[in-house]
C-alpha positions, 0 to 999 in steps of 0.5 A: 310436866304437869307443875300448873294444874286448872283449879278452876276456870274463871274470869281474869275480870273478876279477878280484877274486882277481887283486886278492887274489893281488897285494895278498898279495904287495904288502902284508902287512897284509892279511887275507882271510876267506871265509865257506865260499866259497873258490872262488866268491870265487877266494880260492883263490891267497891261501889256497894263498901266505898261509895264515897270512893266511887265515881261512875262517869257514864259513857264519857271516857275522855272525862274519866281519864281527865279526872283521873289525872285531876285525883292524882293531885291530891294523892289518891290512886285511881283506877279507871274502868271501861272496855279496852277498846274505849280505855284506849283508842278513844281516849288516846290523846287524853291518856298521853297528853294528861297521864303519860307526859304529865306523869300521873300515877293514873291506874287504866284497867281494861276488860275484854280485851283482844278477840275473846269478848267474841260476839260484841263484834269487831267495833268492841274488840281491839288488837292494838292496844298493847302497842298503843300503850307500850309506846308511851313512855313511863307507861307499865303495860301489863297483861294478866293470864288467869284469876288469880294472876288479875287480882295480884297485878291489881293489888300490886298496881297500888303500890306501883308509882307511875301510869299503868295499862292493865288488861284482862279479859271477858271470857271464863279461862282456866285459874291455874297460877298459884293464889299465893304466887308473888307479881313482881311488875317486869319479872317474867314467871319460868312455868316449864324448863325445856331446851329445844324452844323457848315458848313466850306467852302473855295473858290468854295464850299462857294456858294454851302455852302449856298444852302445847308444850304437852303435846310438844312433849310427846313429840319429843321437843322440850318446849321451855315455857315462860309467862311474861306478864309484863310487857313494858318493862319486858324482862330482857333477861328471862328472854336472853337467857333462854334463847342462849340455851334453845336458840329459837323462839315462839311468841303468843299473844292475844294482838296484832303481831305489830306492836305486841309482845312479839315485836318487843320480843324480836327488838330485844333479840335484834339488838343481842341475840339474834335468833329464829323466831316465829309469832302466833298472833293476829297477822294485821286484820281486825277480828269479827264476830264469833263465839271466842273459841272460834275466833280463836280458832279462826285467828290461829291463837290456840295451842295447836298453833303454837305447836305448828310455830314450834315445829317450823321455828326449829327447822329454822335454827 
């Protein structure tokens, strides 16, 4: 069972800056902007290495997102950097407007992200964003689970034509995919085979995925866990093919259950499979203020969760 071991706890945003710092020496096309976020972001080693390739915007968010797509022009790649809260909600009409419709190869990289950056409070935090980006077409949106698994999305974004949504998070978690484990954009990644439940998770639920399919284990459930990293374009196929053999399904995420994985999840299975299915998400509230473990706790989206949407959704099958 134990194939993903804990190497280390990290945080996903300093795999984001690990990502920066290697593109930086990689490709020189690449751009980076930060709206007065520098170490928060860990654009630290990119502004130090690059400086003729970094532009800090100060708290202007709508004009980062503006220049980025001006950048694009010209052939550079940018990747703008701020909280997800203002790399999306505030700037809204400007990434679909300047980015989405108009096609620019912009990068928006999005630090804490969900309930996880805790004590900023309920204004920082936002549980809408996957859903505010996945809608908007052409947009990749990709939602990374551990260190490692940032700065490999990161370096891979480079060579991904097209807009893209990054989002990762503030919070040390558990670094436990492997250093040398290729990202393939909207290729799920298997992490435990099982035939009783198919388990989905993305970006900080993927860890309490897998705790949870150990306590499922000795429960006797064989709980198939797969990592889904991409939410659009989602792997319809990795999906299909499990629910074909457990015939039900749990979704985990770190967001609103409306407009999150679980939704395009469900809208998959509607169309195909029909199949029971259970969310471990935030059900429609905004969060609060709170160290993240309890918001965790307090919002149901830990691997005790999980094992109680297990145990409901088989009863469902």
């Amino acid at each position: 069972m134990k194939k993903y071991e804990n190497t280390g706890s990290k945080d996903t945003r300093s795999g984001f800056g690990a990502g920066m710092t290697e593109l930086g020496q990689k490709n020189e096309n690449v751009v980076a902007l930060c709206a007065d976020l520098i170490g928060s972001l860990k654009f630290d080693d990119f502004k130090k290495n690059h400086p003729e390739r970094f532009f800090q915007i100060g708290i202007a968010e709508a004009n980062m997102i503006g220049i980025a797509a001006g950048l694009t022009i010209g052939g550079k790649i940018p990747f703008t950097g701020t909280f997800a809260n203002f790399s999306t909600g505030r700037v809204y009409d400007q990434i679909r407007q300047s980015v989405a419709y108009s096609d620019k190869n912009v990068k928006i990289c999005a630090s804490h992200a969900g309930l996880t950056l805790g004590e900023d409070g309920a204004t920082h935090q936002i549980l809408e964003d996957i859903g505010l980006m996945k809608m908007l077409p052409g947009m990749t949106v990709i939602n990374t689970c551990d260190y490692n698994q940032t700065k490999a999305a990161t370096i891979a974004l480079a060579d991904h034509h097209g807009p893209a949504y990054l989002r990762f998070g503030r919070p040390v978690v558990p670094n436990f995919t492997p250093v040398d484990e290729p990202f393939v954009i909207g290729k799920a990644i298997l992490l435990n085979e099982g035939t009783d439940v198919t388990i989905v998770a993305t970006g900080h639920l993927v860890w309490e995925a897998l705790i949870a399919a150990e306590a499922l284990e000795a429960k006797g459930i064989s709980a198939e866990v797969i990592n889904i990293h991409t939410i659009k374009p989602l792997d319809e196929e990795a999906i299909l093919k499990s629910v074909a053999k457990t015939r039900c399904i749990v979704t985990a995420e770190e967001h609103n259950y409306l407009g999150g994985l679980g939704e395009s999840v469900s809208g998959v299975l509607a169309l195909h499979n029909p199949t029971p299915q259970e969310f471990v998400a935030v059900k429609d509230s905004f969060g609060e203020s709170g160290t993240p473990e309890q918001l965790m706790e307090k919002y149901k989206l830990n691997n005790q969760a999980i094992v109680e949407s297990v145990e409901r959704v088989i009863k469902r099958k």
